[in-house]
N, C-alpha and C positions, 0 to 999 in steps of 0.2 A: 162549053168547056174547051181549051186551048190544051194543045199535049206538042212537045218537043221533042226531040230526039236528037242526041247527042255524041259523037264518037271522039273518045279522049286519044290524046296520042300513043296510049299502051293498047289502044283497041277494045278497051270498054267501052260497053254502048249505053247510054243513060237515059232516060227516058220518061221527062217531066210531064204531070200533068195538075191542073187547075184551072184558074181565070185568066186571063192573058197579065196582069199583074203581074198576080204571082212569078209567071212560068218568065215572064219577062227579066222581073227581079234575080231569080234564078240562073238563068243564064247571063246576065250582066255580072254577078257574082263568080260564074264559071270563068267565063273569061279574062278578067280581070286576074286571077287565080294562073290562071294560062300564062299572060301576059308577064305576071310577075317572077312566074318558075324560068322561062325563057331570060328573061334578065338576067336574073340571079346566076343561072349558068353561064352569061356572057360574060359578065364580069367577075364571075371563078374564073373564067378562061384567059381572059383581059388580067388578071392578078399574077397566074401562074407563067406568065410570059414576062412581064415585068419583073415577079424574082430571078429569073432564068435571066436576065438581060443585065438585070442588079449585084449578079454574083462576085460577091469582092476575092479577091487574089490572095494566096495565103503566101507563107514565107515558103514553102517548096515554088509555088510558082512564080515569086522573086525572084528567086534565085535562079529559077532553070532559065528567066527570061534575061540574067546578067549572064549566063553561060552562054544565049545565042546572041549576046549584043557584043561576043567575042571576050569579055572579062577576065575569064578563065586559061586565056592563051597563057599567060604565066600563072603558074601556081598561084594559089592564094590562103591563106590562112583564115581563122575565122574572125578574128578582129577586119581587117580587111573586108570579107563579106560583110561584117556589120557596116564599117564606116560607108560602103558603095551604098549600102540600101541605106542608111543614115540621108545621105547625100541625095535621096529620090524622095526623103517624107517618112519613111519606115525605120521606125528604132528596135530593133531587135537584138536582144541584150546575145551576147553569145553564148550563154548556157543556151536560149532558146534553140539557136540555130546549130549548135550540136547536134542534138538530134533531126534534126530537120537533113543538113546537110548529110549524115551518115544514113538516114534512109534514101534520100537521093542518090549516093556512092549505091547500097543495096540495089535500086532497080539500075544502076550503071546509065543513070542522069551523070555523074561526075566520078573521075577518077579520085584517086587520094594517094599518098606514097608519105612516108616521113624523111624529113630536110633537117636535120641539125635537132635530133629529138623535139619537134614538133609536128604534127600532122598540116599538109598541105592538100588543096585540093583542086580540081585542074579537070581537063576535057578524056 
């Protein structure tokens, strides 16, 4: 009779026995088992790097990125913001970026003052 013995990687110890068959089969089964838990985890791993690399840009960080490509040296309005990000690919209607922009002013990403009863917004 053939007997095995086996130590999993949580440190359970296993501990086949039968014909050589059997115990053969058995551990061909384990491993394989082994094999494919190891994958599984490498390519959770290999996924969650690729979303992290994939992450697309919202309209706060449009904007904070036309406020360091100098945009904002003069005031700008939010029509304005929109046509700049128009002009890159991105349509963001200006309701949208109302509030976009006025929580950017809140963490003091962007100044804002009013010019002629309108809101302007700047470094």
């Amino acid at each position: 009779m053939a007997k095995a013995t086996i130590r999993s990687s949580t440190g359970a110890v296993i501990t086949v026995e039968g014909n050589e068959e059997e115990v053969s089969k058995i551990i061909s089964a384990y491993e394989r088992t082994s094999v494919v838990g190891q994958a599984k985890k490498a390519i959770a791993r290999s996924k969650a790097t690729k979303r992290d690399d994939k992450r697309r840009e919202g309209a706060g960080d449009l904007v904070v990125g036309l406020r360091e490509a100098g945009f904002f040296d003069k005031p700008k309005g939010l029509g304005e913001i929109s046509d700049a990000l128009e002009e890159k690919g991105f349509l963001y209607p200006t309701t949208t970026l109302s509030g976009v922009v006025l929580g950017l002013v809140k963490k003091k990403e962007l100044g804002r003052k009013k010019v002629e009863g309108r809101w302007v917004y700047g470094k």
